[in-house]
C-alpha positions as CSV (number, residue, x, y, z in Angstrom):
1,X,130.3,26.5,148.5
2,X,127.1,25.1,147.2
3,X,126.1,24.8,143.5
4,X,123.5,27.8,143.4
5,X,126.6,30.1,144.9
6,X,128.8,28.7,141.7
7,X,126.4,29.2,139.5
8,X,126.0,33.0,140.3
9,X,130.0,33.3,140.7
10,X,130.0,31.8,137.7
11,X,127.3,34.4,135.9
12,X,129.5,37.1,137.6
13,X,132.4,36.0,135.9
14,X,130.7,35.7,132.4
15,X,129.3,38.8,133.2
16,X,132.2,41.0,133.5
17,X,134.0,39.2,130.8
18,X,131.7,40.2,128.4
19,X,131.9,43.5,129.9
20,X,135.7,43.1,129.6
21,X,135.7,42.2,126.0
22,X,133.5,44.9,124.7
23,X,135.9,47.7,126.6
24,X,138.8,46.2,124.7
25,X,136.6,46.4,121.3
26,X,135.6,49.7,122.1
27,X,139.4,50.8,122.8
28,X,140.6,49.1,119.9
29,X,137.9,51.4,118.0
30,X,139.1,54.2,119.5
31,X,142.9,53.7,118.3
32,X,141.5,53.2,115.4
33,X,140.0,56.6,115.2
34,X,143.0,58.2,116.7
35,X,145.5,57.3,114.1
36,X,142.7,58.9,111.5
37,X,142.1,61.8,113.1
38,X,146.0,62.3,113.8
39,X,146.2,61.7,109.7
40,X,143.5,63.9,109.0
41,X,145.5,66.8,111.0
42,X,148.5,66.2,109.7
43,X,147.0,66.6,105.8
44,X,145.2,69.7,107.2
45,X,148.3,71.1,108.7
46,X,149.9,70.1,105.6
47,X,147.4,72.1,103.0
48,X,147.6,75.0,105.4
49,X,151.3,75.5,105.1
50,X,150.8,75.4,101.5
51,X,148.2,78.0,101.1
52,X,149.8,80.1,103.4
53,X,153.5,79.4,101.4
54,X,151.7,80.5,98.1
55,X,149.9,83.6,100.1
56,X,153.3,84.8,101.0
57,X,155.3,83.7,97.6
Protein backbone atom coordinates (compact mmCIF):
# COMPACT_ATOMS: atom_id res chain seq x y z
CA UNK A 1 0.00 0.00 0.00
CA UNK A 2 1.64 3.33 -0.85
CA UNK A 3 1.34 6.53 1.15
CA UNK A 4 -1.15 8.48 -1.30
CA UNK A 5 -3.54 5.16 -0.84
CA UNK A 6 -3.24 5.75 3.21
CA UNK A 7 -3.69 9.04 3.06
CA UNK A 8 -7.20 8.67 1.20
CA UNK A 9 -8.06 5.49 3.47
CA UNK A 10 -7.20 7.56 6.06
CA UNK A 11 -9.67 10.74 4.84
CA UNK A 12 -12.30 7.99 4.34
CA UNK A 13 -12.06 6.98 7.81
CA UNK A 14 -12.12 10.56 9.18
CA UNK A 15 -14.75 11.04 6.90
CA UNK A 16 -17.30 8.69 8.01
CA UNK A 17 -16.41 9.24 11.57
CA UNK A 18 -17.45 12.59 11.55
CA UNK A 19 -20.34 11.35 9.75
CA UNK A 20 -20.72 8.83 12.50
CA UNK A 21 -20.50 11.28 15.33
CA UNK A 22 -22.98 13.73 14.12
CA UNK A 23 -25.75 10.61 13.61
CA UNK A 24 -25.15 9.77 17.24
CA UNK A 25 -25.70 13.76 18.12
CA UNK A 26 -28.53 13.91 16.10
CA UNK A 27 -30.12 10.61 17.73
CA UNK A 28 -29.25 11.77 21.10
CA UNK A 29 -31.35 15.00 20.07
CA UNK A 30 -33.94 13.13 19.03
CA UNK A 31 -34.41 11.13 22.53
CA UNK A 32 -34.21 14.11 23.80
CA UNK A 33 -37.29 15.34 22.04
CA UNK A 34 -39.10 12.09 22.50
CA UNK A 35 -39.10 12.01 26.21
CA UNK A 36 -40.72 15.86 25.84
CA UNK A 37 -43.05 15.12 23.55
CA UNK A 38 -44.10 11.81 25.49
CA UNK A 39 -44.31 14.41 28.67
CA UNK A 40 -46.10 16.92 26.76
CA UNK A 41 -48.93 14.08 25.94
CA UNK A 42 -49.08 12.75 28.99
CA UNK A 43 -49.95 16.52 30.64
CA UNK A 44 -52.41 16.83 27.73
CA UNK A 45 -54.01 13.49 28.32
CA UNK A 46 -53.93 14.43 31.77
CA UNK A 47 -55.88 18.06 31.43
CA UNK A 48 -58.30 16.23 29.19
CA UNK A 49 -59.44 13.71 31.65
CA UNK A 50 -59.98 16.61 33.92
CA UNK A 51 -62.14 18.70 31.82
CA UNK A 52 -63.94 15.94 30.70
CA UNK A 53 -64.27 14.61 34.71
CA UNK A 54 -65.71 18.10 35.58
CA UNK A 55 -68.04 18.11 32.22
CA UNK A 56 -69.54 15.01 33.48
CA UNK A 57 -69.50 15.88 37.45
Amino acid sequence: MTDIELQEKLASIDKLQAETHKLVADTIHLEKKNKWFEFTLVLALIAATVAVTKLFL
